[in-house]
N, C-alpha and C positions, 0 to 999 in steps of 0.2 A: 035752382037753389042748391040742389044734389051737387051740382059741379064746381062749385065757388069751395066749396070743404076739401077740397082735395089741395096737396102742399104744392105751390108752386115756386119759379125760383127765386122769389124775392124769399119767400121763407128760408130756402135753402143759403143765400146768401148774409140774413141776416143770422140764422145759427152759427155759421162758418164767423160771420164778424164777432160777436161773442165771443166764440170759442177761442178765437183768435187773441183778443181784449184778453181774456182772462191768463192764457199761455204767457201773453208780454206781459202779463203785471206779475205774474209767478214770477217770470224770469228776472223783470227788472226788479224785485223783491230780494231773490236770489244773489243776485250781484251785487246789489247797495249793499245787504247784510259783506258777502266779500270783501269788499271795497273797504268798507270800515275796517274789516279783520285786518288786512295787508296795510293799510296805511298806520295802525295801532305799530307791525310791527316794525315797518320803515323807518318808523318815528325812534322805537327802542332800537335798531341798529345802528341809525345815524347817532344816537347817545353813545352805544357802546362803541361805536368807530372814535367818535372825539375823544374818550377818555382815553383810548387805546393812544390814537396820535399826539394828548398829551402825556402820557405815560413814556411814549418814544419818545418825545421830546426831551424831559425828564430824562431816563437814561440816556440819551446822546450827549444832555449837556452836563452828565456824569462821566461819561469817557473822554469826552476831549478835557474835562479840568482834570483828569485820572492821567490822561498824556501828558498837559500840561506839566504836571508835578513830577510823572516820570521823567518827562524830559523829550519824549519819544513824540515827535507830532508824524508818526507816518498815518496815511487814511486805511492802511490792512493793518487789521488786529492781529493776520498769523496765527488763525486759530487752526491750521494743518499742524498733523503730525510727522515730522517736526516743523517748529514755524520757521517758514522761508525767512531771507535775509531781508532787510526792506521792509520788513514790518515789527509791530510792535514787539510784540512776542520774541521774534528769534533776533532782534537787537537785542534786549533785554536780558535772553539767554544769553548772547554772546559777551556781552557786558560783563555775566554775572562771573562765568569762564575765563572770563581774561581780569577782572579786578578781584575775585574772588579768591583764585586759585585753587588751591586745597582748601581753602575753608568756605570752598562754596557749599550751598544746600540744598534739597529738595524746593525749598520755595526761597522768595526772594525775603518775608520778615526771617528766616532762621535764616539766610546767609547773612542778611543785616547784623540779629545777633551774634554770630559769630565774629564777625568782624567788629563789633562791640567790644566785644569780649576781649579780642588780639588788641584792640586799639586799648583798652584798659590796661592789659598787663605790659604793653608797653609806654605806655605813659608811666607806670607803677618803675619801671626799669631808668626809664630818663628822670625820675625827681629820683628813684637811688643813684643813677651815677650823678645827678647833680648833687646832690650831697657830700659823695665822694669825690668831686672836682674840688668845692670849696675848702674839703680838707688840705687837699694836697696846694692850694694856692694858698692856704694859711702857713703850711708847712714850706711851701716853697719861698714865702717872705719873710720864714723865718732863717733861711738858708741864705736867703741873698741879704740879709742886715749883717750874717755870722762872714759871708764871703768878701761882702764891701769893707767892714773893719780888717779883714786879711790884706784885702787888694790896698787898704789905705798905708798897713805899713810894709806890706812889700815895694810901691812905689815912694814912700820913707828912702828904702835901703836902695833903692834905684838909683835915686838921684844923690845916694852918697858916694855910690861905686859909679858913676858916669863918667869921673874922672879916669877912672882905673881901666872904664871899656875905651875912653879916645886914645890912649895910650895903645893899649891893645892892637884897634883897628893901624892906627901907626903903624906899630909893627909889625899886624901883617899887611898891610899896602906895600909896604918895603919889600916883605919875603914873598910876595907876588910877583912884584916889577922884576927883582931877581928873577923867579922859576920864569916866567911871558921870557926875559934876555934867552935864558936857557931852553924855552922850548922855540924860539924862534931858530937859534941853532940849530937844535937837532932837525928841524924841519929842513931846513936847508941843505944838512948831511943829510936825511931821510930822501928829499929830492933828485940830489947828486948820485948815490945810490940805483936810487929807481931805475934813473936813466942808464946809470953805469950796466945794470940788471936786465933791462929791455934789450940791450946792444948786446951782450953775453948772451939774450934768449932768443935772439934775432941770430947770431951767429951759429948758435947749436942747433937751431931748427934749420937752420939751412944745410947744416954738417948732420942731420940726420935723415933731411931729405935726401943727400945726395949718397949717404951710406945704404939708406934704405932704396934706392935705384941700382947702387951697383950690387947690393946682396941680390936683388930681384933678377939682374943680369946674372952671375955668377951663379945661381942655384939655377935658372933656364939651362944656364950653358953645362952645367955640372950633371944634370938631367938629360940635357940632350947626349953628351960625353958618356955617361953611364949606359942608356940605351945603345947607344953604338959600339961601346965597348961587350955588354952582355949577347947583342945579336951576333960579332965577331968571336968572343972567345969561347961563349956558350957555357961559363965557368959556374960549375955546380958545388953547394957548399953539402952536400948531403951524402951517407953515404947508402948500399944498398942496406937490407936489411939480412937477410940469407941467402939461399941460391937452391939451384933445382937438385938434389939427390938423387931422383931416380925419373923415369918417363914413361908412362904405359900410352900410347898414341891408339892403342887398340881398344879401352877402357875410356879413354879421353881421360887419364890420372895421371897426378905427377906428384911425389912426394917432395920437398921444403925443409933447411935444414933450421926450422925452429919448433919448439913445444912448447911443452907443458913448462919449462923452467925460465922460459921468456915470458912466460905469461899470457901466450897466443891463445884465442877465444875460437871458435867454431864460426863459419860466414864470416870471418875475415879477408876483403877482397885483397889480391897484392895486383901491380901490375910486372911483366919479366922482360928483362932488358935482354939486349942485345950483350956481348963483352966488349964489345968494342963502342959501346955510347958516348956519345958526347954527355952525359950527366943525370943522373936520375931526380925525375922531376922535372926534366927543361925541356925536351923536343920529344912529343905525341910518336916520328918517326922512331923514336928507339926503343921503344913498345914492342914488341914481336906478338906478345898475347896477355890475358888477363885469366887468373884464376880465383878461386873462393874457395877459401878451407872447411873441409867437409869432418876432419876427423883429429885429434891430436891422440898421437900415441905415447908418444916418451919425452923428455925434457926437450930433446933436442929433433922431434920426428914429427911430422905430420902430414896428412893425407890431404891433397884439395883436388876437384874437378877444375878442367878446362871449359872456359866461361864461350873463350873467343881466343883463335888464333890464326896463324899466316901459314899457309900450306907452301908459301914460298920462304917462309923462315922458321922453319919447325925448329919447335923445344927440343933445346939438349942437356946434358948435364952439367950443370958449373955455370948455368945461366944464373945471373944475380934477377932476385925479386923483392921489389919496393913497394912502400903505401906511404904514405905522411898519412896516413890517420895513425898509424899504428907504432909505437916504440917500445922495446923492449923496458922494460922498470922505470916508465914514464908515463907522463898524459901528456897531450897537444891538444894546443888550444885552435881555435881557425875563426876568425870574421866574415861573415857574408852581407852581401851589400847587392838590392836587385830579385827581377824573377829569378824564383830555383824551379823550372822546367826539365825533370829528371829522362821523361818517355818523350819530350813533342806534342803533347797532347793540350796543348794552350792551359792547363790546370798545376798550379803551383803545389811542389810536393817537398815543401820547406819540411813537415815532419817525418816525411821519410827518409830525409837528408838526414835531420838530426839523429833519428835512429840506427842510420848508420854508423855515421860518427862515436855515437856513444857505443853501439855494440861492437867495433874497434879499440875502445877504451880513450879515446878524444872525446873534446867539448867546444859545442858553441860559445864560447862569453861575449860575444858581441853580433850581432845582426841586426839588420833594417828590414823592417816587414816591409809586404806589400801596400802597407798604405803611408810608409814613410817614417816610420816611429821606431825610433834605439831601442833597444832591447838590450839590456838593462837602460833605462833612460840616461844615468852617468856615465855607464860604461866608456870605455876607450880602448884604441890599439895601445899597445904593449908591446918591450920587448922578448913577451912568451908567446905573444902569437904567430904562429907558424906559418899561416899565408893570408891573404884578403881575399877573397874568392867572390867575382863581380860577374855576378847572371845578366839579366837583358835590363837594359835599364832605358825605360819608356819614354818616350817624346810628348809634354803635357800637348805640342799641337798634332798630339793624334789624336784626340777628344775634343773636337768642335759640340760646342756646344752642351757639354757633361763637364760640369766646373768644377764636382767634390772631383774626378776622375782625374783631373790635370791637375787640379790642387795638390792631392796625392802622388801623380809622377814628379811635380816639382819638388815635393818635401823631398821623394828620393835622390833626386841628384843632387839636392844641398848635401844632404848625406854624404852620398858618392863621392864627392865633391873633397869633403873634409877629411873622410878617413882614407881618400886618396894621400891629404896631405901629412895626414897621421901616420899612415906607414913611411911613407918618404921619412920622415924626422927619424923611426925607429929602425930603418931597415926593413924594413918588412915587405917578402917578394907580394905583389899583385900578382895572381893569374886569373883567368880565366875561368866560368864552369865546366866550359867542355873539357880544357886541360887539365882542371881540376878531376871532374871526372874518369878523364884516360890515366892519370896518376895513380889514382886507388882503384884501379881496375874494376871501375863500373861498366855493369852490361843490362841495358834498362829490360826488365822483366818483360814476358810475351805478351801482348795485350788479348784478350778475348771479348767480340763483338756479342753486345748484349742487344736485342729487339729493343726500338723505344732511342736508342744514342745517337746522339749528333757526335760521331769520334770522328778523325780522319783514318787514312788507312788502311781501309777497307779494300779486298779483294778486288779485282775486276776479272771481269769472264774474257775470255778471249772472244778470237771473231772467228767464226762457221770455215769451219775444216772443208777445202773443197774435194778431199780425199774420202770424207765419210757420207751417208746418207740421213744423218742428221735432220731432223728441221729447221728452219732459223729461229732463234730465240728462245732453244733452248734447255736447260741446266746444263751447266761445265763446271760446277763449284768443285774446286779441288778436295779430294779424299782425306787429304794432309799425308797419306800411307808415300815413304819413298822408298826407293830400290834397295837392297842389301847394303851396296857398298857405297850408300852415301849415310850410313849410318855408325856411330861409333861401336865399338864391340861386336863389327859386325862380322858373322860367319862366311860370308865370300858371296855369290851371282848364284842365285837358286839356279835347277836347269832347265831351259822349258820345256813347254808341251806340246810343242808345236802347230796348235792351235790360233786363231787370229781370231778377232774380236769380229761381231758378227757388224759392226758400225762399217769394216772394211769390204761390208758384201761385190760382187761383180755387178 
């Protein structure tokens, strides 16, 4: 009996089933209660959902009748800042901008109003001018009732005087048919004429074709004649200017029989003739030397150095000395035409030129630069100009390829070309720059080689003395120091010392 009290596992299993029982009914207890809570509130969202979706509805079927009345059926309201095109909004702006104008607004009722507004006081403006039309067509039918009774008896007096106008026209149809007889005439003379005119104009254009061929022949020929005549007789129209007075060949000075009451300036070049020249001014040979006034002493006296001369035709006294730049109680004029290249130096020294000229007491009035342009641009030869003086005058086909460059040698020899012919008409001798130059006894100044110049002219060293013990390659640059007696003013052959350069060692 003791053993049957004890728990076995049906006990154990039927507590566990209990336990069990009562957990599921807590829980299914638990859940029911849930279950109701949640389907309460499924129940109140699906309300709130329908009213919502008719509430959309509602507004939806307020924007399309809202587009409808606007006019705008796009599906984008355009509620971006700003509203894109294509939809409601930025059509509507753009509408507002293009029909509004200036009296657009912040919204669309105040643009309305405004345009209200403009539409009122212009309807206010068309019933006043229609009022004032009405007047003026009242006015105006009072004018034509007052004009028609004029017009009625002015055609009265018409058709009194209608007799008086057939008469009229009569007589002039008659004094027409006259003047038509009469201008048929003169047409005829006027014709007759023409022709007569044409034949007279036909025959002088041939008679001045043909004058104008034989002038063209006779001025070649007259041209050609003159040159052969000037190269045979060498006929100088010029005469010297003064002559040599005295000769120092030991000072290299010679004094000149002009001064201070010629009006002779200081660096006034002259060039000195021979006595026996063919002409001053014509042949470079009758040149012997050239000097430059260094001093004027008295009306009739002056001092100049020797520039350049011929040890084979030395200065004497009674030699005649010339310039064309220079005239006693005168000025000379001179034209140049071309490069002025005074040293060789390829650089144009046209201002140096002139400053000669003028400290001579001469003037340029006419030149052609270097790039082809008169100078004065009217300017012309004359008969005061003294000479035409023609520098280098360039080949436009030496500029392949540089087209301002040839441009510019071609303007010069149009130039050239002209006041070639412009002297011809006046006389006027042509020469040369270099004969120009030997004329007024130019002597181009000593050039001095700077570090850095592309000049020509430049020294050269000699070649390796086989006499001395030298190295090859080098210095031989000359000292410039020369001997006594190749020196002007010179004291005579110092004496030596008998010594010999140590370059001549054994």
């Amino acid at each position: 009996m003791a053993s049957s009290n004890k728990p076995t596992a049906v006990h154990f299993t039927l507590v566990f089933s209990v336990m069990l029982c009562l957990i599921l009914g807590v829980v299914a207890y638990l859940y029911g209660k849930e279950y109701n809570t949640q389907v309460v509130k499924t129940k109140e969202a699906q309300d709130a959902a329908t009213a919502a979706d008719q509430a959309l509805g509602r507004l939806n079927a307020a924007v399309e009748e809202l587009k409808t009345v606007l006019g705008y059926n796009y599906e984008d309201l355009g509620l971006a800042d700003p509203p894109p095109a294509n939809t409601v909004l930025g059509e509507l702006n753009k509408d507002l901008q293009a029909l509004g104008r200036d009296l657009q607004q912040s919204t669309v009722k105040a643009t309305l109003e405004s345009l209200r507004t403009s539409l009122d006081a212009a309807n206010d403006e068309i019933a006043s001018l229609k009022s004032d039309k009405q007047a003026e067509e009242a006015r105006m039918l009072a004018l034509r009732s007052n004009y028609q009774s004029m017009v009625d008896q002015a055609e009265g007096s018409a058709r009194g005087s209608e007799t008086q106008l057939q008469q009229l026209i009569s007589q002039r149809d008659e004094m027409l048919s006259q003047k038509d007889d009469e201008i048929t005439q003169w047409r005829n003379d006027y014709r007759r004429e023409q022709v007569e005119k044409e034949t007279i104009r036909d025959d002088f254009a041939k008679y001045r074709r043909e004058t104008e061929e034989k002038m063209t022949r006779l001025s070649n020929q007259i041209d050609f004649l003159g040159r052969q005549l000037d190269e045979v007789t060498k006929v100088s129209f010029e005469r010297p200017d003064g002559e040599i007075v005295r000769v120092n060949n030991t000072t290299g000075t010679v004094w000149i029989s002009l001064g201070r009451a010629d009006n002779l300036r200081e660096q006034v070049t002259f060039s000195i003739y021979s006595k026996d020249n063919n002409g001053y001014g014509r042949e470079q040979e009758d040149i012997k030397a050239k000097i430059e006034v260094t001093r004027v002493f008295g009306p009739h006296l002056s001092e100049a150095r020797i520039l350049e001369d011929d040890l084979y035709r030395p200065i004497v006294e009674g030699d005649p000395v010339y310039s064309p730049l220079w005239s006693a109680g005168r000025q000379e004029y001179f034209a140049f035409v071309g490069s002025i290249d005074l040293d060789g130096d390829g650089r144009s020294d046209r201002q140096a030129m002139e400053e000669i000229i003028a400290n001579a007491g001469g003037m340029v009035d006419l030149q052609v630069t270097d790039e082809g342009l008169r100078i004065p641009a009217d300017a012309q030869i004359s008969e005061r100009t003294k000479f035409l003086v023609v520098g280098d005058i360039a080949d436009p086909a030496d500029f392949p390829g540089r087209a301002e460059e040839a441009e510019q040698a071609r303007r010069v020899m149009a130039e050239h070309k002209s006041l070639i012919e412009e002297a011809r008409l006046y006389g006027v001798r042509v020469v040369s720059l270099n004969d120009f130059l030997a004329y007024i006894g130019y002597k181009p100044q000593q050039r001095l080689f700077q570090p850095g110049q592309e000049r020509p002219y430049n020294l050269r060293q000699g070649a390796r003395s086989t006499a001395t013990t030298e190295r090859p390659g080098a210095e031989r640059s000359s000292s410039g120091i020369t001997s006594e007696l190749f020196r002007r003013g010179r004291t005579g052959q110092k004496e030596s010392s008998g010594q010999t350069s140590g370059r001549y060692g054994q």
